[in-house]
Structures are given as structure tokens and as C-alpha cells.
C-alpha positions as CSV (number, residue, x, y, z in Angstrom):
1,X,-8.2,-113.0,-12.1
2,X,-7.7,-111.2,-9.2
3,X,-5.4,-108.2,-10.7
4,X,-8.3,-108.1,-13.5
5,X,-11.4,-107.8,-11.3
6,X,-9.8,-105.8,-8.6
7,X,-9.1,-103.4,-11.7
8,X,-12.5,-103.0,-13.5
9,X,-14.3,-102.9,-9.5
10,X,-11.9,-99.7,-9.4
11,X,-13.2,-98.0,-12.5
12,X,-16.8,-98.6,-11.5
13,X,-16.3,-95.6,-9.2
14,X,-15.1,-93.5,-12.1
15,X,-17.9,-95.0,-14.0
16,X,-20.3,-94.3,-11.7
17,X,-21.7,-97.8,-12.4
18,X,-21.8,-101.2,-11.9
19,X,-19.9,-101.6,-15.5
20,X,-22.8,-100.5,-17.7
21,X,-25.5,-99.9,-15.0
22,X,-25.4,-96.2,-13.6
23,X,-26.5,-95.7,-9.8
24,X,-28.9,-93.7,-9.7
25,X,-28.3,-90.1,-8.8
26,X,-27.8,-88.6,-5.0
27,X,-31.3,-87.1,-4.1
28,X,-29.3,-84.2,-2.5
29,X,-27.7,-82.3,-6.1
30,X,-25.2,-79.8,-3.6
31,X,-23.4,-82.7,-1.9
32,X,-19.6,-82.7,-2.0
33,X,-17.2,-85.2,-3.9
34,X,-18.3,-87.9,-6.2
35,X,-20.9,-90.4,-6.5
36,X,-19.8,-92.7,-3.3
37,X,-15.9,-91.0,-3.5
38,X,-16.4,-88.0,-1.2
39,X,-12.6,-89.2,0.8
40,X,-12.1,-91.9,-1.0
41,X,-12.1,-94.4,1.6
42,X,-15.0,-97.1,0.6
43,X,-12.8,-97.0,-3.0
44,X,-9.5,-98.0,-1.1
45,X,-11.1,-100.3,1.7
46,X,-11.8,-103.1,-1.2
47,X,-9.6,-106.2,-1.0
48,X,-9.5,-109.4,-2.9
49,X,-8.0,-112.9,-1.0
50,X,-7.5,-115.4,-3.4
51,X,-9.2,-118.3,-2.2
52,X,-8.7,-122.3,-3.9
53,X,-12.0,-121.9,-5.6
54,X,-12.1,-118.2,-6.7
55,X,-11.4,-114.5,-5.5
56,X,-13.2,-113.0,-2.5
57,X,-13.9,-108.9,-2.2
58,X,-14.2,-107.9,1.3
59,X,-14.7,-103.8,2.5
60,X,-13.7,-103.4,6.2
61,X,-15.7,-100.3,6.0
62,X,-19.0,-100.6,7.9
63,X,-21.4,-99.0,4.9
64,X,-20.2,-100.8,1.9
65,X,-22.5,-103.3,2.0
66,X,-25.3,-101.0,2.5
67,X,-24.0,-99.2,-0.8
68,X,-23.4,-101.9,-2.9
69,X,-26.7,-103.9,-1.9
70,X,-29.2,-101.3,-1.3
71,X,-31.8,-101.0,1.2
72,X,-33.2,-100.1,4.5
73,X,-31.5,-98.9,7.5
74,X,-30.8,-96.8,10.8
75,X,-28.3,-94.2,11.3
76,X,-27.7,-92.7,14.9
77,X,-27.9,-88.9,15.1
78,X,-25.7,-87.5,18.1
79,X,-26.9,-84.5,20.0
80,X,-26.1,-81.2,18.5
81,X,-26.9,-77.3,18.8
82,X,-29.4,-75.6,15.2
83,X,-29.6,-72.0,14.5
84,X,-33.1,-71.5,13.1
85,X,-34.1,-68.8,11.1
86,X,-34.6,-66.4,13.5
87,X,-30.9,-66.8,14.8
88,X,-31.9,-68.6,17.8
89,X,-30.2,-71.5,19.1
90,X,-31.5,-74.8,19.7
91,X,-31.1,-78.2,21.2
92,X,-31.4,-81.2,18.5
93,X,-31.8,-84.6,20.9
94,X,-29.7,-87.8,20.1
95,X,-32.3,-90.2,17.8
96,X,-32.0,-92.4,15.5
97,X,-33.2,-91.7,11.7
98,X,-35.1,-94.6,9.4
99,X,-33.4,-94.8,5.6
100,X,-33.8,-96.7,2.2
101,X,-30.4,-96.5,0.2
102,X,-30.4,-97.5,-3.4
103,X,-28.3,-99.8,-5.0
104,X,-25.5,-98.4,-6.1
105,X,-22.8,-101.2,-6.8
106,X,-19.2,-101.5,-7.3
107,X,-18.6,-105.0,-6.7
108,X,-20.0,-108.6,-7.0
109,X,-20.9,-111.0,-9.9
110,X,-23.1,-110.2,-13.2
111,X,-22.7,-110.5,-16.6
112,X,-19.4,-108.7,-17.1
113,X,-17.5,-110.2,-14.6
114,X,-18.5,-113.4,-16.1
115,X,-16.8,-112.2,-19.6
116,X,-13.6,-111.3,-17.4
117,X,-13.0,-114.5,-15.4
118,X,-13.8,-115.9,-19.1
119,X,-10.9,-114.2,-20.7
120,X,-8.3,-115.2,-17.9
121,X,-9.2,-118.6,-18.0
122,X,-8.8,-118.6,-21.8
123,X,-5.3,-116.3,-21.7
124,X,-4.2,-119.0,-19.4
125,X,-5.4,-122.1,-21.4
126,X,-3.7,-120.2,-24.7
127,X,-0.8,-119.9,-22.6
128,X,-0.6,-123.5,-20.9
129,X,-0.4,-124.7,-24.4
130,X,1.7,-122.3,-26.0
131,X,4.3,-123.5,-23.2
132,X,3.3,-127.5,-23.6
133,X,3.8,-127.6,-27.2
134,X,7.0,-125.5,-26.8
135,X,8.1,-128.3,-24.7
136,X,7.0,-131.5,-26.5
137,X,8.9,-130.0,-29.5
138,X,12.0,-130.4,-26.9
């Protein structure tokens, strides 16, 4: 189950969805990289620990929740020096800047994932009594 999910999370960043559901689009149309794949990093942060009752996806990567949730935050802007217009050089001030992110997930439960865990348990079932009647016949 793990190998499977861990797999089909992956190609929702080639996707650009959450399976079927796109994320909507960056507001800003001359950013670099990918939707959410700009180094790559939130993509290889995701790990899955098998757990006795299922498979937990963790990102040790501060913004992935924000990402794959959606909604409001604060982002710290450090001091720096503008060139306006003019060519004059300015002083920006350290603040702090408000923002709404939209959802834009790669991971969690929903309909598909549902089908997946489906299909292992099954393959496994199939397989558990493949090898049981196998060994009856012994």
C-alpha cells in the first residue's frame, strides 16, 4: 500500500492535480518551474511510515501543509534595497505580508486513494488464497 500511494502522490505533481482535480493556476503567469516543482524539494520531502493501522505521509518541509490544505497565512519579508523607476535606490523595511493560498493538493485521502488501498487489499486476498489453496492441495 505504501509503494502504491507513495507512487500515484508522485505523479500528482506531474499531474498538476490531486489525481483528477487540477490546482488552480499561479496568479503570477512568469513564474519559474512547475506548478509547486520550482527545485523540487516539497516533491522529495514526502515520506510514508508504515504504521499497524495504515500508512502515514509526513513533509519535513515547513510549507507543505499550507499547499496541500490551502489557506491563510504570514510570510516575513527581510529588509532589502528597490530600484524604482527613476533608478533611485531605496530602503524596503522588514514586515510581515498577509496571504490566502489555494488548495493545491498532492496528498491525503479522497476517492481515488480509496480505489488504491482497495486494489491492494484485494491483490493480497487473491494472493493469500492462491498460496492457501496451493498448500491444502499438499
Amino acid at each position: 500500500m505504501r509503494v502504491e500511494l507513495s507512487d500515484e502522490f508522485d505523479k500528482n505533481f506531474e499531474r498538476k492535480a490531486f489525481f483528477t482535480d487540477k490546482w488552480k493556476k499561479r496568479a503570477d503567469p512568469n513564474a519559474k518551474g512547475s506548478l509547486l516543482v520550482v527545485t523540487g524539494t516539497l516533491r522529495r520531502s514526502i515520506k510514508a511510515e508504515e504504521r499497524p493501522n495504515g500508512v502515514r505521509f509526513s513533509s519535513s518541509v515547513p510549507y507543505a501543509q499550507i499547499h496541500n490544505e490551502g489557506g491563510k497565512g504570514t510570510k516575513n519579508v527581510r529588509a532589502h534595497t528597490r530600484r524604482s523607476k527613476k533608478g533611485r535606490t531605496y530602503t524596503v523595511k522588514a514586515h510581515t505580508r498577509k496571504f490566502t493560498m489555494p488548495q493545491r493538493q498532492f496528498v491525503g485521502d479522497g476517492k481515488r486513494t480509496q480505489e488504491i488501498i482497495k486494489g491492494v487489499i484485494n491483490d493480497n486476498l487473491a494472493d493469500f488464497n492462491l498460496q492457501l489453496s496451493k498448500f491444502i492441495k499438499q
